[in-house]
C-alpha positions as CSV (number, residue, x, y, z in Angstrom):
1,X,-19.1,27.0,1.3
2,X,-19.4,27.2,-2.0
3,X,-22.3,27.9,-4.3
4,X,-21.7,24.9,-6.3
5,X,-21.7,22.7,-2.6
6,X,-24.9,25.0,-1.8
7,X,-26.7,23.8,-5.2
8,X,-25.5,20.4,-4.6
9,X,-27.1,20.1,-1.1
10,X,-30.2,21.8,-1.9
11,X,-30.5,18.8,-5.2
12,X,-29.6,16.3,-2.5
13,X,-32.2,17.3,-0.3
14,X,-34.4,16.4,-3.3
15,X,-33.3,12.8,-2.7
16,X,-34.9,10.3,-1.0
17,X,-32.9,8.8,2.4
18,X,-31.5,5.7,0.8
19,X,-30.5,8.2,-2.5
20,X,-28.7,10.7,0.1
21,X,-27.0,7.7,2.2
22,X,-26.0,5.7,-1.1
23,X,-24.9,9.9,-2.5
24,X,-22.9,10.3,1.0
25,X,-21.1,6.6,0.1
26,X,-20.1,7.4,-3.1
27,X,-18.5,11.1,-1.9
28,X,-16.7,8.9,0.9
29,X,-14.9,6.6,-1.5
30,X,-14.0,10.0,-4.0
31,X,-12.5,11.9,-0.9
32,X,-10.8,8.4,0.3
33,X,-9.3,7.7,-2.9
34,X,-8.2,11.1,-3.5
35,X,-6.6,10.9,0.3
36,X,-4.9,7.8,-1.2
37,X,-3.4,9.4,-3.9
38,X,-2.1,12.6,-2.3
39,X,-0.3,10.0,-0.3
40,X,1.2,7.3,-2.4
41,X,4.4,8.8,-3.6
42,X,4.1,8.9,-7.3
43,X,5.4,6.3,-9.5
44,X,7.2,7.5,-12.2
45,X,8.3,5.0,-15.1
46,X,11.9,5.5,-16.5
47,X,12.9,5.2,-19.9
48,X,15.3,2.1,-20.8
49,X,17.5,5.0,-21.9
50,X,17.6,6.4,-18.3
51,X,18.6,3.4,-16.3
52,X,20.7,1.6,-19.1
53,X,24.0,1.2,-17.6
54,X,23.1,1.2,-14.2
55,X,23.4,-2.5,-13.8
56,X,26.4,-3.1,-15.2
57,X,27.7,-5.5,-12.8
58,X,24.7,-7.6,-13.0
59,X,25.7,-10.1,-15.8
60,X,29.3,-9.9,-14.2
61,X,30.6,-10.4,-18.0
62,X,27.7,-13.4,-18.2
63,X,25.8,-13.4,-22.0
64,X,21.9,-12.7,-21.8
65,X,20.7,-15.6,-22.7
66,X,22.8,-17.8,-20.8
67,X,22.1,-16.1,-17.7
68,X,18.7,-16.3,-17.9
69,X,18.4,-20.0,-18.5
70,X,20.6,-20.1,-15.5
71,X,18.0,-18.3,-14.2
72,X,15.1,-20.2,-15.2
73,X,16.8,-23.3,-13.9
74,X,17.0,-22.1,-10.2
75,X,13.6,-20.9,-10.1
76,X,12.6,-24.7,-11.6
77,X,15.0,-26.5,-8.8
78,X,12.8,-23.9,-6.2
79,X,9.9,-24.7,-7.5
80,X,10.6,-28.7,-7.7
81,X,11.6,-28.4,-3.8
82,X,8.3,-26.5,-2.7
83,X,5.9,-28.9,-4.8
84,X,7.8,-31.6,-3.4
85,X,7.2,-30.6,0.6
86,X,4.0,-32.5,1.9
């Protein structure tokens, strides 16, 4: 054990019991968040200069614009059937 932890314990034996229980919470939810993030795999954001390219295909020769009003209509005609469901 550390001396730090050793300090820390003796300071917390200082506290009173509903101190060292809300103390003990708060050291839970560190350590579980830290668990949390040693496990997520980390996101990384890419540069549009990295993945420019990579969807070539997508448009499939389609302009921009007009494929996202196409777009925006299928999502309206979706959204028209759901509200429309009882």
């Amino acid at each position: 054990m550390s001396t730090t932890m050793l300090e820390i314990i003796k300071q917390a034996d200082g506290l009173s019991v509903s101190d060292q229980i809300e103390l003990a919470v708060c050291l839970m939810e560190l350590a579980k968040a830290r668990v949390t993030q040693l496990n997520s795999p980390a996101q990384t954001q890419h540069k549009w200069r990295e993945i420019r390219g990579r969807y070539a295909g997508l448009l499939n020769g389609e302009d921009a614009q007009v494929w996202v009003n196409r777009l925006r209509e299928e999502w309206d005609e979706r959204e028209a059937q759901w509200s429309a469901r009882p």
